[in-house]
C-alpha positions as a Markdown table, in Angstrom:
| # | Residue | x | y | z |
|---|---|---|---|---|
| 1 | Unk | -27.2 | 81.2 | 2.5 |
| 2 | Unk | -27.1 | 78.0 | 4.1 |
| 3 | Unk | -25.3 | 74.8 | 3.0 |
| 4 | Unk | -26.5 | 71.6 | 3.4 |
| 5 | Unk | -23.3 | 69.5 | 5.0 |
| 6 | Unk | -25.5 | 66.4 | 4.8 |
| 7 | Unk | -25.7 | 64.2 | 1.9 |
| 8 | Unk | -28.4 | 62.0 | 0.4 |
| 9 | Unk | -27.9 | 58.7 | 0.9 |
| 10 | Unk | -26.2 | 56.5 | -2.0 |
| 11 | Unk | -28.0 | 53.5 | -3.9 |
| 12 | Unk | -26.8 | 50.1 | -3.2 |
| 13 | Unk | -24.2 | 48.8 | -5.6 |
| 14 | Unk | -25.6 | 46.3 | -7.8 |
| 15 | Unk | -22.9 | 43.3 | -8.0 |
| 16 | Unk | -20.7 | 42.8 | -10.3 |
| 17 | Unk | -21.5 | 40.1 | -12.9 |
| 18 | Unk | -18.9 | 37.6 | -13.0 |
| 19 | Unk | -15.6 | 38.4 | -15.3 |
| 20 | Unk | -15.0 | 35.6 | -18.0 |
| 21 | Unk | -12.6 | 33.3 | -17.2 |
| 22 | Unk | -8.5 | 34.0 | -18.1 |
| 23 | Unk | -7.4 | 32.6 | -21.3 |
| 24 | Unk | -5.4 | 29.5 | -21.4 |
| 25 | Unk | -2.3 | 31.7 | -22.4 |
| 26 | Unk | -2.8 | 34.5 | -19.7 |
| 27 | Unk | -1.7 | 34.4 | -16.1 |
| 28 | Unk | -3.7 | 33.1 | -13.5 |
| 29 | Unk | -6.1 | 35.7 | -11.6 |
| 30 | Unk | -7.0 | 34.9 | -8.4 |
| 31 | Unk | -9.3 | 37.3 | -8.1 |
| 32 | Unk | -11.0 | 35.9 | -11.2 |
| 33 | Unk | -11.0 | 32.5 | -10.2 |
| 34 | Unk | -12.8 | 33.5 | -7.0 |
| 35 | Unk | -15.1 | 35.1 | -8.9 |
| 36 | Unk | -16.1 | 32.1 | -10.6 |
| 37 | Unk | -16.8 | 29.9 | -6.8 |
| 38 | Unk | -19.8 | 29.6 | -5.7 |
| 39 | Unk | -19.8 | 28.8 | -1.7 |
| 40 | Unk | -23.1 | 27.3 | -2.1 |
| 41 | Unk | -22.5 | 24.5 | -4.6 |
| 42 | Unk | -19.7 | 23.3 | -2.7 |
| 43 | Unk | -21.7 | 23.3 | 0.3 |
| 44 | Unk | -24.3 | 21.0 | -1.5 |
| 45 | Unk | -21.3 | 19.0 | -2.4 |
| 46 | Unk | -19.7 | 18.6 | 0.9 |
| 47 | Unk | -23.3 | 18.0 | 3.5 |
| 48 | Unk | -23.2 | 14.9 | 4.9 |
| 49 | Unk | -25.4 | 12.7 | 2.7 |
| 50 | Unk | -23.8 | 13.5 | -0.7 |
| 51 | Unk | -22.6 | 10.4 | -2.4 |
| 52 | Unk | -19.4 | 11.8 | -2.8 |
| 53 | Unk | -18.8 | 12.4 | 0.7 |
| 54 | Unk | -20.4 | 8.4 | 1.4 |
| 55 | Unk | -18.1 | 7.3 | -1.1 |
| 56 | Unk | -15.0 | 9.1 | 0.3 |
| 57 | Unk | -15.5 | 7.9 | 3.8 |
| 58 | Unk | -15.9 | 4.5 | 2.8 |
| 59 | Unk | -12.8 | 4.4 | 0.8 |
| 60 | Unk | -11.0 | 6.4 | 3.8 |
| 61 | Unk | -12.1 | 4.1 | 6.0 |
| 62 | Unk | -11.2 | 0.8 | 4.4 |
| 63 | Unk | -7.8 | 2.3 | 3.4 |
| 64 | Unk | -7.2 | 2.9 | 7.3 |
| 65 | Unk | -7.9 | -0.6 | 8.0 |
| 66 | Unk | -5.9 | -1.8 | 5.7 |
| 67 | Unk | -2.8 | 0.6 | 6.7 |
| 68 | Unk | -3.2 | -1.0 | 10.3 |
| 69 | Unk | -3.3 | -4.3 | 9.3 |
| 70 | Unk | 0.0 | -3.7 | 6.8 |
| 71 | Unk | 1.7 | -2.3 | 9.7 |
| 72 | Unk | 0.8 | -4.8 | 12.3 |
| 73 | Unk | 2.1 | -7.1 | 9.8 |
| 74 | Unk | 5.5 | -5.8 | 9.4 |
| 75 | Unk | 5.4 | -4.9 | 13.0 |
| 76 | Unk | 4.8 | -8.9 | 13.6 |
| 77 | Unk | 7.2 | -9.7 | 11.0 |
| 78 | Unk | 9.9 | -7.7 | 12.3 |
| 79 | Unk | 9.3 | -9.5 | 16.1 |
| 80 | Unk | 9.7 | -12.3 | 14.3 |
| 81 | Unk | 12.8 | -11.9 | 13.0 |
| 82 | Unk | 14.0 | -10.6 | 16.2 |
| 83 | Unk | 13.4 | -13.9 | 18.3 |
| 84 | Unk | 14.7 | -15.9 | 15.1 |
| 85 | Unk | 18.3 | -14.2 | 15.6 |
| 86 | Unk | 17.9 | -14.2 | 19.0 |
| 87 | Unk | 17.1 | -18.0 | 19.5 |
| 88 | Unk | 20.4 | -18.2 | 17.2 |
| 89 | Unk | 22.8 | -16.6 | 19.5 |
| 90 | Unk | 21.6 | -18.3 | 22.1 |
| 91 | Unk | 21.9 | -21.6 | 20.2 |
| 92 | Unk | 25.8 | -20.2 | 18.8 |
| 93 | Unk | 26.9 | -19.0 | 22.5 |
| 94 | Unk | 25.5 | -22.9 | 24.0 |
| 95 | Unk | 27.5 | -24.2 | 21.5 |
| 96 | Unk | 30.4 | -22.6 | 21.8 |
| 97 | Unk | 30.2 | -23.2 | 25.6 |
| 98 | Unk | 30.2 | -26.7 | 25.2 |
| 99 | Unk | 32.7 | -26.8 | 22.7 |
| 100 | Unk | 30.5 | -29.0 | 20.0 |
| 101 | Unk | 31.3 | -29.5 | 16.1 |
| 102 | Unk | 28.1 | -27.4 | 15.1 |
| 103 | Unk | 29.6 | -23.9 | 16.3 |
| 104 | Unk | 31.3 | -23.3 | 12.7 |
| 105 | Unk | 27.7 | -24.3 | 11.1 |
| 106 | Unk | 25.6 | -21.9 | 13.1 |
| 107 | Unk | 28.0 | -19.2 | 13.0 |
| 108 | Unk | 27.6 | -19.4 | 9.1 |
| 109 | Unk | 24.0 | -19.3 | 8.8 |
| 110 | Unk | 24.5 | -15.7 | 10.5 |
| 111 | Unk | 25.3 | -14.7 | 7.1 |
| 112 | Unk | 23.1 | -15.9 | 5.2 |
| 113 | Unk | 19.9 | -17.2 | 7.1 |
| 114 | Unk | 17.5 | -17.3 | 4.6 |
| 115 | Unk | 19.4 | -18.5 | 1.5 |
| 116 | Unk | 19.8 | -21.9 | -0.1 |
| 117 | Unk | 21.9 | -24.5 | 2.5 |
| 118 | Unk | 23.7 | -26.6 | 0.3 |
| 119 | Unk | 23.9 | -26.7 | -3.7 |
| 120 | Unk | 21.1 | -27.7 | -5.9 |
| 121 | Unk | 18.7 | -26.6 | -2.6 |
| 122 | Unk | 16.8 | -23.7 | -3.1 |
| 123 | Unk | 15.1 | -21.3 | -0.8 |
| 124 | Unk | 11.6 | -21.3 | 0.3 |
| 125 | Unk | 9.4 | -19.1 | -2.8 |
| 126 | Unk | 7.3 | -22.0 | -4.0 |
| 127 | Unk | 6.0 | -22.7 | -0.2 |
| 128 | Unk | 5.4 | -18.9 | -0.2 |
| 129 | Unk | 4.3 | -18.4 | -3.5 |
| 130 | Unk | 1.6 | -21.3 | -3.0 |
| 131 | Unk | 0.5 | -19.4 | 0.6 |
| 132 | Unk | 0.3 | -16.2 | -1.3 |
| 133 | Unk | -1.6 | -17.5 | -4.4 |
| 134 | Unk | -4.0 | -19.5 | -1.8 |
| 135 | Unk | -4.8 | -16.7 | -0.2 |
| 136 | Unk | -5.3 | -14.0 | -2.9 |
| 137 | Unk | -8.0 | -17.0 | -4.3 |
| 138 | Unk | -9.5 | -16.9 | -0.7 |
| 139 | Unk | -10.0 | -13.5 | -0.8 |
| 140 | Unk | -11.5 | -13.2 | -4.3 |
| 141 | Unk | -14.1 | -16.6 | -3.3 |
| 142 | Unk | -14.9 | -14.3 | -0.2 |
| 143 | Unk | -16.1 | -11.2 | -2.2 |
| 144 | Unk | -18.1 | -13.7 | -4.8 |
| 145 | Unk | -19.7 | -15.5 | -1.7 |
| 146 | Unk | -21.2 | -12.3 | 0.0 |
| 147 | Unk | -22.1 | -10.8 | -3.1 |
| 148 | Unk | -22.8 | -7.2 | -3.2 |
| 149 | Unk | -21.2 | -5.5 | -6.4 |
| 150 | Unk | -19.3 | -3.2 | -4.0 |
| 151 | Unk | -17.9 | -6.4 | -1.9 |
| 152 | Unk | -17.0 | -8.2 | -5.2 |
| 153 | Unk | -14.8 | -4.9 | -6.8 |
| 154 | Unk | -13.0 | -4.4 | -3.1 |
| 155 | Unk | -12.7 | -8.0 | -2.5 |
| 156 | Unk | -11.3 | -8.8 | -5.8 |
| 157 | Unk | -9.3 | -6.0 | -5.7 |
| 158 | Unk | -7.8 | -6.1 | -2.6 |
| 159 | Unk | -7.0 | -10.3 | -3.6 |
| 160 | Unk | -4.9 | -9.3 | -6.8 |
| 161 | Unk | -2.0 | -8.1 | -4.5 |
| 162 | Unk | -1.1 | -11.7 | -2.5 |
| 163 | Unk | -2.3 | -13.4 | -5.9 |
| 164 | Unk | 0.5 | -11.1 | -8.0 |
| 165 | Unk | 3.2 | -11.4 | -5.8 |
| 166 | Unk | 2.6 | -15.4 | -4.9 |
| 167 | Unk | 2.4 | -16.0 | -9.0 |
| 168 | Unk | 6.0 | -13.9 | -8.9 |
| 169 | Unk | 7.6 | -15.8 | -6.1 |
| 170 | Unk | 6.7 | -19.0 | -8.5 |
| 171 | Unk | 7.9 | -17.5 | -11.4 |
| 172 | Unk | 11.1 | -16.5 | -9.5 |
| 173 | Unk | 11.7 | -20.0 | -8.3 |
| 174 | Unk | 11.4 | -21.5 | -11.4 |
| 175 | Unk | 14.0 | -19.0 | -13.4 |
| 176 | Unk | 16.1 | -19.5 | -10.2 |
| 177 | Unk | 16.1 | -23.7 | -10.3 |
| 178 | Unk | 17.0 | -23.1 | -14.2 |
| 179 | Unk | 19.8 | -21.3 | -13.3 |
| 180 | Unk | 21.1 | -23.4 | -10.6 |
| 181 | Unk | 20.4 | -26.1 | -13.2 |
| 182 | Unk | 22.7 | -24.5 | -16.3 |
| 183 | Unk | 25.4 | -23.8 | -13.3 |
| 184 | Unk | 25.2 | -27.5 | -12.0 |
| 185 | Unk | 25.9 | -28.6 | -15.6 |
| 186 | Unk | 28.5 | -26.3 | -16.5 |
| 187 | Unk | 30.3 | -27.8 | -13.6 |
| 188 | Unk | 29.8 | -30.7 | -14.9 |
| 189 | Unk | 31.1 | -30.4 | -18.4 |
């Protein structure tokens, strides 16, 4: 008697069907959530000419405009500042040098160079408020003149932030001049 050592060959497993998906209460199975993805559809999803993808780049790409411009902004901004202080220590250490009556003054508006001067003035919000407000209307006019729906919803979008913040700076002014109004007359009486 002779035995056989080889073997005949096996079937081919037949694939699994897919298990159901894990109840709500139940842990989360990994397993069974791979399962359940199909590579294909999301490779339909993600090929180049889906709208989704169109529609991501073009957000992605206005969004990294407009984080260049914001930070070219404060980067400006901040220079700006910079010069400002140092045009007045220069002006402070001339002054001091030739001994004038308008050291004491400038040394003061160190400490508060953007506040009011004097009583009753008040800073600059409604000159800003005004910019802002102009410009957020600019923007809004420039989506409605090149129409496209898109253009419109971006434009208008992108104008309600200078528009909110100028119509806040008003608002602020105008709660500030009250203010400096009831302190005026309780001076007063």
């Amino acid at each position: 008697m002779t035995l056989s050592t080889s073997t005949p060959p096996l079937p081919p497993l037949a694939p699994l069907p897919p298990a159901p998906p894990p109840s709500l209460g139940a842990g989360v199975d990994p397993a069974a959530i791979a399962a359940h993805i199909d590579p294909a559809s999301i490779a339909v999803q993600m090929a180049p000419g889906h709208p989704g993808v169109e529609v991501a780049q073009r957000f992605f790409g206005w969004l990294d405009g407009a984080v260049a411009a914001a930070v070219f902004i404060v980067a400006f901004l901040l220079v700006a500042r910079l010069i400002q202080a140092w045009m007045l220590h220069r002006s402070i250490n001339k002054s001091i040098e030739s001994q004038s009556s308008h050291a004491g003054a400038l040394i003061d508006k160190i400490n508060k160079p953007f506040e009011a001067s004097g009583p009753g003035e008040m800073p600059g919000d409604d000159r800003n408020g005004l910019v802002l407000v102009a410009i957020g209307l600019a923007m809004g006019g420039f989506g409605i003149v090149q129409g496209g729906e898109d253009v419109i919803r971006i434009a208008i979008g992108a104008a309600l932030f200078p528009l909110f913040v100028g119509v806040a700076l008003l608002i602020r002014r105008q709660l500030v001049k009250r203010e400096i109004e009831r302190e005026l007359v309780a001076e007063r009486g």
